[in-house]
RODREN-768843 format. One line per field, with one value per residue (C-alpha): y, z, x; residue number from 1. Coordinates in pm, 1 decimal. Last residue first. Layout:
RODREN-768843
v c(Y|...)
w c(Z|...)
u c(X|...)
n c(NUM|...)
end
This chain:
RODREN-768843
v c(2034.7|1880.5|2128.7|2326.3|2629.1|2901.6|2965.0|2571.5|2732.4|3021.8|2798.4|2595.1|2915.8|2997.6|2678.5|2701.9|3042.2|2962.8|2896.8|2737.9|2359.7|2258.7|2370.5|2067.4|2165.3|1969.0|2163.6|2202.1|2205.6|1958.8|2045.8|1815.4|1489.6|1707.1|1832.5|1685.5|1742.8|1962.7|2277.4|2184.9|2506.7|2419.8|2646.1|2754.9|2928.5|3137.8|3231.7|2863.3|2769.8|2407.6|2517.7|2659.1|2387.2|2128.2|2313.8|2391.7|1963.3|1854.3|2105.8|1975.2|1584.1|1690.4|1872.7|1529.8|1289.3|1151.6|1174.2|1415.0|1499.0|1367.9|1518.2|1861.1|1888.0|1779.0|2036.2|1953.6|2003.9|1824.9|1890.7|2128.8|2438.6|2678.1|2782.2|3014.1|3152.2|3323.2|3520.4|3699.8|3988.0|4197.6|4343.9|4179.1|4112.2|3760.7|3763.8|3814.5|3508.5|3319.4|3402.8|3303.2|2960.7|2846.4|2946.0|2793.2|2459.9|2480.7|2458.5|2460.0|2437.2|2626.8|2873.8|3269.1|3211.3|3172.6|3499.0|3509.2|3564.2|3907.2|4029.6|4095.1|4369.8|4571.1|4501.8|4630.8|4961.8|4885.1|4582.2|4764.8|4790.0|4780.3|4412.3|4380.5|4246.7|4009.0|3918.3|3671.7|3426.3|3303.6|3019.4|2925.7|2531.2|2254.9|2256.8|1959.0|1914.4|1579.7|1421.7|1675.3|1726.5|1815.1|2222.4|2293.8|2035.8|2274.2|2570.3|2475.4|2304.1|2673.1|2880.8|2660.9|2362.1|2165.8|2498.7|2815.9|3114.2|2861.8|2951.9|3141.0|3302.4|3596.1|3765.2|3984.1|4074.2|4322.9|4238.9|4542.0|4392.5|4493.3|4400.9|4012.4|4033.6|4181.1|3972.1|3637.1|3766.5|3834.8|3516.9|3298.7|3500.0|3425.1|3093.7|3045.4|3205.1|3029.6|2672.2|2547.3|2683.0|2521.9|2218.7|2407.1|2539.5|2852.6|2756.2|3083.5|3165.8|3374.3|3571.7|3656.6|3887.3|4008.8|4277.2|4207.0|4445.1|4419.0|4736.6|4766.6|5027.3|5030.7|5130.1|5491.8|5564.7|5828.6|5683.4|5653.6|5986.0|5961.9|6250.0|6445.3|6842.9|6711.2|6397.2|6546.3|6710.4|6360.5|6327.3|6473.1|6225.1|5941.1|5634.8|5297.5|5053.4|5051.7|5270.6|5373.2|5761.8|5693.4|5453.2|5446.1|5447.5|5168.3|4878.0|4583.3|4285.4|4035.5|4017.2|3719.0|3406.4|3643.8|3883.0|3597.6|3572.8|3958.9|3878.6|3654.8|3821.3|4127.9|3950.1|3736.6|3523.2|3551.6|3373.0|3559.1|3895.6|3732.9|3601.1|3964.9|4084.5|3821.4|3945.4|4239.0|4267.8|4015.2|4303.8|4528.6|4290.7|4273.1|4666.5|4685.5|4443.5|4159.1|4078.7|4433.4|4353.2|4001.1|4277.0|4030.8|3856.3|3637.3|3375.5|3355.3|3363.2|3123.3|2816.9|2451.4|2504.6|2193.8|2101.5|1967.7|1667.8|1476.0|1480.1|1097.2|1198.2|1384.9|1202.5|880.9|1079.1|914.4|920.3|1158.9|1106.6|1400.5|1283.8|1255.8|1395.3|1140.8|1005.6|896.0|616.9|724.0|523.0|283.5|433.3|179.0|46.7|-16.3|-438.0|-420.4|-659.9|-764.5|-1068.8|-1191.0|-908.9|-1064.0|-1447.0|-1371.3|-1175.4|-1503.6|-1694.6|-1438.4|-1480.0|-1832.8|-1969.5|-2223.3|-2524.9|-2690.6|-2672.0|-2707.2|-3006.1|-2877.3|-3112.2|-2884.4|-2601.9|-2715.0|-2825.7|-2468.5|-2284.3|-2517.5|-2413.3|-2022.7|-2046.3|-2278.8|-2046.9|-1698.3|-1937.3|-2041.2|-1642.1|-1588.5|-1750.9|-1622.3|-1281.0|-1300.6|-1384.5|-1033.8|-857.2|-951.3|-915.4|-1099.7|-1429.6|-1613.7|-1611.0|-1609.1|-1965.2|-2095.8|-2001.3|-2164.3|-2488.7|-2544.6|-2440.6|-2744.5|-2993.7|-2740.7|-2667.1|-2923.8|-2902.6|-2479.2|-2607.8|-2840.2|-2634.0|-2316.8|-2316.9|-2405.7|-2062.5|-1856.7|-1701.2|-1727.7|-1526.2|-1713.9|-1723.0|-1465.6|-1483.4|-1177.4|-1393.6|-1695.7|-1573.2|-1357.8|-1618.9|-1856.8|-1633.9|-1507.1|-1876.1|-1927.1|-1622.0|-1689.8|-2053.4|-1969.6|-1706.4|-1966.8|-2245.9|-2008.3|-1912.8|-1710.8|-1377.3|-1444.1|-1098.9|-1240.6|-1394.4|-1063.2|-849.0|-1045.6|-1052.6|-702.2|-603.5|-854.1|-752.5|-397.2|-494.5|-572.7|-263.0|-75.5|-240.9|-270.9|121.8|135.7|-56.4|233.5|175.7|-191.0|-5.2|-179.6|-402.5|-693.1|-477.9|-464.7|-816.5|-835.1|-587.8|-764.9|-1110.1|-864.1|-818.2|-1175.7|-1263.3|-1037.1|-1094.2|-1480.7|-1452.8|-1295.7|-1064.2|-1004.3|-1191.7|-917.8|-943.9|-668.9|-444.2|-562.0|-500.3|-95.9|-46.6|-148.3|-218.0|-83.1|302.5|342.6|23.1|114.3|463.3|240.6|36.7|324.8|498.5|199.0|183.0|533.9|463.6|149.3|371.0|645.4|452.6|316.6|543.1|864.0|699.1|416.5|126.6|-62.2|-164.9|-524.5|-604.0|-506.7|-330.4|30.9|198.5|520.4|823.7|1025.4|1458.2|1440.3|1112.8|1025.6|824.2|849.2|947.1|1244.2|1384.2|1215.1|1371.0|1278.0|1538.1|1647.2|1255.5|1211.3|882.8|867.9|1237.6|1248.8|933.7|1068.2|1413.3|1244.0|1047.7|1367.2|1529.3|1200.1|1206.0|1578.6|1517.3|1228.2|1433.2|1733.6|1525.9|1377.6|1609.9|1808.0|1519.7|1523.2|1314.1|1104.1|1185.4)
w c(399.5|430.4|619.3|857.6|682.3|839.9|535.4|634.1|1016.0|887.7|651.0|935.7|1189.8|902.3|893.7|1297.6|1255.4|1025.2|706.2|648.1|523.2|126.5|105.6|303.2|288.9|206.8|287.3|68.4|110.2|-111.3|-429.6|-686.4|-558.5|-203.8|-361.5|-133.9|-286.4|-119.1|-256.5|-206.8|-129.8|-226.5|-125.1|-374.7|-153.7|-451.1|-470.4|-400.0|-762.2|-673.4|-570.5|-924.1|-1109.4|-858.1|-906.3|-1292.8|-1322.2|-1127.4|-1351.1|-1655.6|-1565.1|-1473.2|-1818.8|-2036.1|-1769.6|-2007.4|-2331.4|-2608.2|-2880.9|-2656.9|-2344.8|-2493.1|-2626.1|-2306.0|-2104.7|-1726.5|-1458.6|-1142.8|-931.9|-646.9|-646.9|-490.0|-566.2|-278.3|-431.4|-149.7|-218.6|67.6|3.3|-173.7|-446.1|-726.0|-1098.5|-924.8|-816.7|-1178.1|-1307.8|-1064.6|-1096.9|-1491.7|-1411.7|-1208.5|-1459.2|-1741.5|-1526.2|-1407.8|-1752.6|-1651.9|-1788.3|-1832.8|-1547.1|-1672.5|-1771.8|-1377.9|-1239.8|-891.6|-968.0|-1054.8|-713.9|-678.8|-905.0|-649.4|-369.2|-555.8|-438.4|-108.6|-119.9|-230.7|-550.7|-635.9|-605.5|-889.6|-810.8|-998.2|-1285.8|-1519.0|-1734.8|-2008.2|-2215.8|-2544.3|-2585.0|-2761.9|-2535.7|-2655.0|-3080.7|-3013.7|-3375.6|-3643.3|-3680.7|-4088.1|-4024.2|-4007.7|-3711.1|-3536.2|-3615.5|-3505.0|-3181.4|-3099.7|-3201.5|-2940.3|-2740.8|-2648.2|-2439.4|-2499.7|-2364.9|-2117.4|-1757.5|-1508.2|-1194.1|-1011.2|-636.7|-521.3|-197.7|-35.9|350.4|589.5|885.3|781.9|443.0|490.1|719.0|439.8|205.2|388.8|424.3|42.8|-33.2|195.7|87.5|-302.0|-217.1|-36.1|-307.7|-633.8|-489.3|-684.8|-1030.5|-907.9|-1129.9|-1439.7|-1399.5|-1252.8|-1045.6|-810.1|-783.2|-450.1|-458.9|-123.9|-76.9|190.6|382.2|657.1|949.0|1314.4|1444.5|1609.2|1856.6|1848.6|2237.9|2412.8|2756.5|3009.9|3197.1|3536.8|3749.7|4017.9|3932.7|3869.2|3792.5|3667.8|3552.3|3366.8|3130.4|2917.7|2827.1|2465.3|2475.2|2468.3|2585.2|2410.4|2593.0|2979.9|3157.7|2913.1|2856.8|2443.0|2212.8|1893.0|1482.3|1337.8|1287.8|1143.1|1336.6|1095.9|993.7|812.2|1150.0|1397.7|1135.2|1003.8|1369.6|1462.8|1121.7|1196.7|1582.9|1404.3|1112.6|1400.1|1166.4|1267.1|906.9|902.7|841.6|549.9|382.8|375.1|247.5|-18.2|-120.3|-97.1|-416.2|-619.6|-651.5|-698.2|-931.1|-1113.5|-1140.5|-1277.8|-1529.1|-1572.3|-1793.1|-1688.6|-1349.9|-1488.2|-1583.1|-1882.2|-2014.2|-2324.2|-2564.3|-2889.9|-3065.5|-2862.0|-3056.9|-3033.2|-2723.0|-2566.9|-2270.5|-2307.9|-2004.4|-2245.3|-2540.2|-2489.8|-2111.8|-2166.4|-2423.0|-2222.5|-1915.4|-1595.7|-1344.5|-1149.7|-961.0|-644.9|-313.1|-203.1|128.4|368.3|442.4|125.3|87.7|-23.1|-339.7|-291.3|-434.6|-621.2|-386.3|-732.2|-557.6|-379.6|-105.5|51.7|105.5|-29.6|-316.7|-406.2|-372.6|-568.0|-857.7|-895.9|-922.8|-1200.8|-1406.5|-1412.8|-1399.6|-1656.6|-1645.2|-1412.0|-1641.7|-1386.8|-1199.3|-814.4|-781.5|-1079.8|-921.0|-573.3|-739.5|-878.2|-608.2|-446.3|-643.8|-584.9|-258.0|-286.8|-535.6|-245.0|0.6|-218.0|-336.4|52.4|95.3|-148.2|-68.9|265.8|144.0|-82.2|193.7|455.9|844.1|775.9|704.4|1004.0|1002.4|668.5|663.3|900.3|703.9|384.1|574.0|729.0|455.9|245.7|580.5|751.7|530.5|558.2|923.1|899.3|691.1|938.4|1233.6|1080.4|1247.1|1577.3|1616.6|1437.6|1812.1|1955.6|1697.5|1568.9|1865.4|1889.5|1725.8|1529.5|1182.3|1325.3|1401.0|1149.8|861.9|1026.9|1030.8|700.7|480.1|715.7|576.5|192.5|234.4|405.9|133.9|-119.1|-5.5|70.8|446.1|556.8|468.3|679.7|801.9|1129.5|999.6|818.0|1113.4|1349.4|1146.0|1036.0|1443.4|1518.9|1303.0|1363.8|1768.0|1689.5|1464.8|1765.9|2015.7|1818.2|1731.5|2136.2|2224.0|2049.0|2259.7|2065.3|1713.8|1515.8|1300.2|1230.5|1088.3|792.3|762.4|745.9|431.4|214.4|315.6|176.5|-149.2|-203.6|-116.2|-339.6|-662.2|-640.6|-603.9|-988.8|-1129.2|-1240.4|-936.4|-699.0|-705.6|-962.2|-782.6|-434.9|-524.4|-623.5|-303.0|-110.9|206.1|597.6|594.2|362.6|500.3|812.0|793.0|662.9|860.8|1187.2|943.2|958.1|1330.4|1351.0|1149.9|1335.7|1672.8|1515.8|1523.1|1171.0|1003.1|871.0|741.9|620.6|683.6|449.0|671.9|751.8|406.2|281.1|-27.7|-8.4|-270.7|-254.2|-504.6|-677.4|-608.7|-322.0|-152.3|-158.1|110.0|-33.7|102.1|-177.3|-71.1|214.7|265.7|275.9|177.4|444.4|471.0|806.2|842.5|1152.4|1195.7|832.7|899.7|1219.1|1052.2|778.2|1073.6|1237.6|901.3|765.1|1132.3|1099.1|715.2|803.4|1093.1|904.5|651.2|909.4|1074.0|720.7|635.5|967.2|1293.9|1339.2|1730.2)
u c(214.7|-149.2|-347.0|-81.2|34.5|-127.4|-338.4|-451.2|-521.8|-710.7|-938.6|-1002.0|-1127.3|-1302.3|-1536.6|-1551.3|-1700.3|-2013.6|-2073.7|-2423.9|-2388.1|-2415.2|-2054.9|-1865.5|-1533.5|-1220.4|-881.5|-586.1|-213.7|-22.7|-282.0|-389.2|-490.6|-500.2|-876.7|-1069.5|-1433.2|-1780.9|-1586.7|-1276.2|-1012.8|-680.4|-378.9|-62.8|205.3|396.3|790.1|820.0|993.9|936.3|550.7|505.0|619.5|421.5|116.1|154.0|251.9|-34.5|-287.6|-143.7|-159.9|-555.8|-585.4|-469.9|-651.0|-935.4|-778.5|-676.0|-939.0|-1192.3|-1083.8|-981.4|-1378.6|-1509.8|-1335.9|-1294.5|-1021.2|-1088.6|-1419.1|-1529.9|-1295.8|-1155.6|-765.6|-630.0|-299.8|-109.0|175.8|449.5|731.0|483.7|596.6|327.5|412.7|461.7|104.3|5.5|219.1|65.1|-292.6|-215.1|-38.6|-364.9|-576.4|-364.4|-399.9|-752.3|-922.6|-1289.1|-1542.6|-1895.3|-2025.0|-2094.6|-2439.3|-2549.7|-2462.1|-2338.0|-2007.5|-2075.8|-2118.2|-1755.6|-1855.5|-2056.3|-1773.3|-1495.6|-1495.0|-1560.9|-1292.0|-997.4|-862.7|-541.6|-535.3|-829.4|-1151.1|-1392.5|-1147.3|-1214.6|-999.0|-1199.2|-999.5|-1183.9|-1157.9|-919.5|-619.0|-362.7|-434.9|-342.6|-440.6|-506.6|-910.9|-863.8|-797.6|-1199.9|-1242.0|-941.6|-1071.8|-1460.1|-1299.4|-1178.6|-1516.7|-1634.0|-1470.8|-1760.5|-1916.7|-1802.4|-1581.6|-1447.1|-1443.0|-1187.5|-1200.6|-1010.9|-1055.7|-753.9|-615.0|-390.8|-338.1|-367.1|-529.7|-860.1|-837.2|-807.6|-1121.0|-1299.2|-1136.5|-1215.5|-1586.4|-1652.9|-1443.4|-1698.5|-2049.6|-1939.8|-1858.1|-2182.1|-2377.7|-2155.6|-2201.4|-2502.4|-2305.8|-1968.0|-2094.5|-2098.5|-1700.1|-1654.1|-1322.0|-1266.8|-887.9|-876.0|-538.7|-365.4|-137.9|129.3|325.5|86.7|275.1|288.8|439.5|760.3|939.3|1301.0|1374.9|1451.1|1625.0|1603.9|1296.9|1545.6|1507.0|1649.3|1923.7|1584.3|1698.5|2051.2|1968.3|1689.3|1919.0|1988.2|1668.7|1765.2|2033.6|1800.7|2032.8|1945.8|1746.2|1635.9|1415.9|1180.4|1083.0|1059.6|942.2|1119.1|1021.5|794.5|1003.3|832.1|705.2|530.0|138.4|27.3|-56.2|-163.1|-346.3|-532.7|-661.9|-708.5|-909.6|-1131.6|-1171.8|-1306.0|-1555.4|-1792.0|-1994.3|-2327.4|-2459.9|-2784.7|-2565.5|-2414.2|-2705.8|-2822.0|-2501.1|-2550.1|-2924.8|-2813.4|-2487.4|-2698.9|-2970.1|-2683.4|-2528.1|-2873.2|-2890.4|-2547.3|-2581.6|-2355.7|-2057.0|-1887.8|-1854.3|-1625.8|-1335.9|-1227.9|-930.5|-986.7|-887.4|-1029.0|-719.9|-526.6|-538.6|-458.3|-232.9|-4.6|104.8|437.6|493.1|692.2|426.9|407.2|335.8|59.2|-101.0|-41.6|-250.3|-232.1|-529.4|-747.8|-1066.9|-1080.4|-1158.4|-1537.3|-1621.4|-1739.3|-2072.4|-2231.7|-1924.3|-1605.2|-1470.6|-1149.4|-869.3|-626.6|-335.9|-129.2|-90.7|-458.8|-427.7|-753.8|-691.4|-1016.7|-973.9|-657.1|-813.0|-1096.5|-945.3|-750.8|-1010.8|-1176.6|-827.6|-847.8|-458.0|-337.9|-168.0|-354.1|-710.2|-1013.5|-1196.4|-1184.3|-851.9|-687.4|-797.4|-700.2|-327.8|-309.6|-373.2|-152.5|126.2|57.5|100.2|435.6|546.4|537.6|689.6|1008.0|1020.5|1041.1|1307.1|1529.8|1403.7|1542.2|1865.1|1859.9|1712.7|1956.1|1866.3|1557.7|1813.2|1754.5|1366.1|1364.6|1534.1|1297.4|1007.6|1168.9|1224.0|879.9|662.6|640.5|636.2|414.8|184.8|-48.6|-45.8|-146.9|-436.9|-601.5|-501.2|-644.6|-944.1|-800.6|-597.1|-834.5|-881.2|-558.3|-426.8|-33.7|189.3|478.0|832.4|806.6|943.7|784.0|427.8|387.5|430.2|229.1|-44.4|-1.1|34.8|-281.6|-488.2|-352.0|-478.0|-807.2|-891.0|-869.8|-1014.2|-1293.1|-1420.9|-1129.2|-1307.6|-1601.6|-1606.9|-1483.2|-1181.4|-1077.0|-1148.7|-955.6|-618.8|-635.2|-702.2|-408.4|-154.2|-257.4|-235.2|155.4|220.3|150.7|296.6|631.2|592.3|495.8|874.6|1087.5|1430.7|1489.1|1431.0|1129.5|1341.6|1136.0|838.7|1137.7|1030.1|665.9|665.1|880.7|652.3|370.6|505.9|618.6|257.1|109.2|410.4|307.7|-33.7|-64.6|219.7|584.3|771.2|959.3|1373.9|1449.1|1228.0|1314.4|1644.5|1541.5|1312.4|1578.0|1401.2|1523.2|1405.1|1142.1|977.1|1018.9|859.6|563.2|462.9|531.9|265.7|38.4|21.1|-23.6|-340.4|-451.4|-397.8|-603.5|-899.1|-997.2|-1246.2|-1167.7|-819.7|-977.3|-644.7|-433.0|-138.5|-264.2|-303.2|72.3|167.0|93.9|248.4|428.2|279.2|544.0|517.7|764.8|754.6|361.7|141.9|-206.3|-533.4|-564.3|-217.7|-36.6|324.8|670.8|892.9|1078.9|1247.4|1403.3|1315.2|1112.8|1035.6|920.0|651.8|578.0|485.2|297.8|93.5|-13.8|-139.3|-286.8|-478.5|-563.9|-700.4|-931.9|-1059.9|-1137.8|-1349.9|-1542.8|-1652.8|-1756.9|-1933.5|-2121.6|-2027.8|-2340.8|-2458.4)
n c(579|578|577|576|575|574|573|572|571|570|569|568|567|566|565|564|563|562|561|560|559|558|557|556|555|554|553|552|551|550|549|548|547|546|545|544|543|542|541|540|539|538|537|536|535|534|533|532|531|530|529|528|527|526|525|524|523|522|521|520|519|518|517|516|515|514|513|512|511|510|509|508|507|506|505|504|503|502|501|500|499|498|497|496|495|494|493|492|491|490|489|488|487|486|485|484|483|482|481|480|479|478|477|476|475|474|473|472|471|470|469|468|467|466|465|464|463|462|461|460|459|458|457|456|455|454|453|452|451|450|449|448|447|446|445|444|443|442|441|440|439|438|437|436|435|434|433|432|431|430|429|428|427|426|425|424|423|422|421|420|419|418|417|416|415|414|413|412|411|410|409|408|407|406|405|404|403|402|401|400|399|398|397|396|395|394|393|392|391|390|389|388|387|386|385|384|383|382|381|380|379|378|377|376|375|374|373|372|371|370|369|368|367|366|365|364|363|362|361|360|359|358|357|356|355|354|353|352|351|350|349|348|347|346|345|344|343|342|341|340|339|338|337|336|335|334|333|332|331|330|329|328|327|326|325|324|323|322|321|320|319|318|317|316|315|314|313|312|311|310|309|308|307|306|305|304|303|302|301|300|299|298|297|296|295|294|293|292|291|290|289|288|287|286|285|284|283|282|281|280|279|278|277|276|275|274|273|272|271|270|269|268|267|266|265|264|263|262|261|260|259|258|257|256|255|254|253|252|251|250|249|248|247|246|245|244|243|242|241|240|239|238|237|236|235|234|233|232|231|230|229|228|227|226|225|224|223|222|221|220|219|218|217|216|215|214|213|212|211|210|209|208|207|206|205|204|203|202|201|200|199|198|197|196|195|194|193|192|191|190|189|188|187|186|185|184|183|182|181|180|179|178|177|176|175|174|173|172|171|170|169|168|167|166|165|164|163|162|161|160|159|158|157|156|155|154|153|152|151|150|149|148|147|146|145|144|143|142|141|140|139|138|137|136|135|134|133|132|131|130|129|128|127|126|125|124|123|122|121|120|119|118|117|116|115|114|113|112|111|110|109|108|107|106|105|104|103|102|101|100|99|98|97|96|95|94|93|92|91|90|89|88|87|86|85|84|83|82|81|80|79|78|77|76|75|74|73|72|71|70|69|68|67|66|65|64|63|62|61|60|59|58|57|56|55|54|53|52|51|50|49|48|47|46|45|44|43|42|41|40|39|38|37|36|35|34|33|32|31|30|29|28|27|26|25|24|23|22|21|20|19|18|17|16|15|14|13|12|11|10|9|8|7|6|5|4|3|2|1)
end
């Protein structure tokens, strides 16, 4: 049977959350972490330079995956990322195959008392190796010359015999290397110890590729002194190197991740989000944007849905219990025979001198002193989602509730679409460049902390109504749940952010660029997760949101909710989606 979506989504995220936690064990680095299928050290992205280490996380057996996080820990642990840097070429074949020679040498120093990393990285080699022949990848001048430059590579610096199986197809072009080739192989084979020696060597190997390049273009009838870009294309993609390890696109099988990118504005402005205008920004009680008879139509038609969905509300929340409540002391118990003595017992050793209940223990009581804010995204494209979200956040604080956790539901729109009364201002004022935020914020709130979820369970409702979706400006939402969770006593704070799609005004992405609200919404989370006084969560709404958000799970919205969906959302609560 065809795992679903959803499947597959939850697998992807358990093998990046089992290879992360190699990857820290190995080096000893807490904050290595994959976020949006990408290794990352903190909140900076590490490139993946080496062919037989790029591998589809939901697809590749697990073995290929653990295979590239042993890759990798190595790398971290044996390269000097800063003399490689001054060491690398600029560009073109050169810079790939100096990349990936790096790569092939710190997989020379696999610890002697960790043979299955060696195993592992081993069968990689071979897998990559395999797969590339058999796809046909070998069959250009190219792609047979970067192949063979790998294969004998390989096989001298990890002393083993090139793949038996290209073995004889590469005769022809592994002989014509050899005289070229010979004496720079050798020489990283005896200097892989030394990076800056290695690197010698391995610049000699790296111009030697890109040399005959040259020659066959020349031969093949075109200019040798300069390079055509679209032949070069062909050999990276042939190898299947990508130097900034761009994203490739999920197909219709998996859950998408989220598009995001640099933005100059952004960084020009020195990470300084900017405001146009806040006049016609505003706070509302969301009950009171919809009528009372439509929210109590709204109101059972959900708890309808609900009751179809079987969800089983009492062993949710003994399980959110398990993972919020702590022990707190809640008086003594008495009549035990062992603890502290209770002197008002103290008489029965007279009438009973066998008696032995005369003693009295701290008794405890498992306590939730926490709260958890749902940040709803009501953004146009979260219109076809707002029923199951509504049903999912009506069941989490029910459950939520019932062990004694306060909660709070909150969204947040634009007051108008293409920037409003705000864009107006600004195209009134002479359209100054950068103007930052060009929209009317609308930060909504469905239910307030204080109130609990009988009260609030008419208004809830609310976000059911169609009119109220626009854009979305996730970073100032994100920064306001905050600040009201931190006007909060509770000793623990939960912000879970759901969403299906990155932050989007079209009137602050013309006026700014593309990625100005994304770079925002990165720089809130990682603010705000620095400070730690709030756990920020993402919730993907059909999207993996871990560009954005260390902790986040992808969910697959367009199936019914049921009990195993939960079960996930308790576990990334717990703390162990993407940390």
């Amino acid at each position: 049977m065809q795992a679903t979506a959803q499947q597959r989504a939850k697998r992807q995220q358990k093998v990046e959350e089992l290879c992360a936690a190699t990857l820290r064990a190995l080096t000893g680095d807490a904050q290595l972490h994959y976020r949006g299928r990408r290794l990352h050290q903190g909140a900076r992205p590490l490139p993946m330079h080496a062919p037989h280490l790029r591998i589809d996380s939901d697809q590749d057996a697990f073995e290929d995956c653990r295979a590239a996080a042993d890759g990798m820990a190595l790398r971290l642990l044996h390269s000097d990322p800063e003399l490689h840097r001054s060491l690398c070429p600029t560009g073109g074949v050169q810079r790939l195959v100096f990349e990936w020679l790096e790569q092939l040498r710190v997989e020379t120093h696999v610890p002697i008392d960790m043979p299955g990393m060696a195993d592992n990285l081993h069968h990689r080699f071979e897998n990559w190796s395999r797969t590339f022949y058999r796809e046909g990848l070998t069959e250009g001048r190219f792609g047979i010359l970067l192949y063979t430059v790998a294969q004998m590579s390989w096989s001298r610096l990890m002393a083993r015999q090139v793949l038996e199986e290209t073995e004889d197809y590469i005769e022809g072009t592994r002989v014509s290397l050899a005289g070229v080739l010979g004496t720079p192989l050798a020489g990283m084979r005896r200097h892989r110890d030394n990076q800056a020696e290695f690197a010698k060597h391995a610049l000699e190997v790296a111009r030697v590729v890109d040399e005959t390049m040259r020659s066959d273009r020349a031969d093949a009838g075109g200019d040798d002194a300069e390079r055509d870009p679209e032949e070069e294309d062909e050999a990276k993609s042939r190898f299947a190197l990508l130097l900034d390890f761009d994203q490739d696109e999920g197909d219709g099988n998996t859950i998408a991740t989220a598009t995001t990118g640099d933005s100059k504005v952004f960084e020009d402005a020195r990470q300084a989000y900017h405001v146009y205008t806040t006049r016609f920004d505003t706070e509302v009680s969301a009950g009171t944007l919809v009528r009372k008879a439509l929210l109590r139509e709204y109101r059972e038609r959900v708890d309808k849905r609900i009751t179809e969905q079987g969800i089983n509300l009492p062993r949710l929340a003994r399980m959110l219990g398990a993972i919020l409540a702590q022990p707190q002391r809640d008086g003594w118990l008495f009549g035990q025979e062992e603890g502290r003595i209770d002197g008002a017992r103290l008489s029965q050793l007279i009438s009973s001198p066998a008696e032995r209940r005369l003693f009295r223990q701290d008794q405890y009581k498992p306590q939730a002193d926490c709260v958890v804010t749902f940040l709803v995204d009501c953004s146009g494209s979260m219109k076809t989602h707002s029923e199951p979200v509504a049903m999912m956040v009506d069941l989490l604080i029910r459950a939520l509730e019932m062990v004694g956790v306060t909660t709070e539901m909150l969204g947040f729109t634009t007051g108008g679409w293409n920037g409003g009364r705000a864009v107006k201002e600004w195209m009134a004022h002479g359209k100054p460049a950068h103007p930052g935020r060009l929209n009317e914020v609308t930060h909504m709130v469905f239910k307030e902390a204080d109130r609990n979820w009988r009260r609030a369970r008419i208004d809830m409702m609310a976000l059911l109504k169609p009119d109220l979706f626009r854009e979305g400006i996730d970073g100032e939402a994100v920064d306001w749940a905050c600040n009201r969770l931190l006007a909060r006593s509770e000793e623990r704070r939960i912000l879970i952010v759901i969403s299906d799609g990155c932050p989007a005004d079209s009137a602050t992405g013309r006026a700014n660029d593309d990625f100005y609200l994304d770079n925002h919404l990165k720089d809130v989370v990682a603010r705000r997760e620095a400070q730690g006084a709030v756990e920020i969560l993402g919730l993907g709404a059909g999207l993996d949101l871990s560009p954005f958000y260390r902790r986040c799970l992808a969910t697959d919205m367009s199936q019914a909710l049921d009990n195993e969906l939960f079960y996930d959302i308790v576990q990334l609560i717990g703390g162990r989606h993407r940390r």
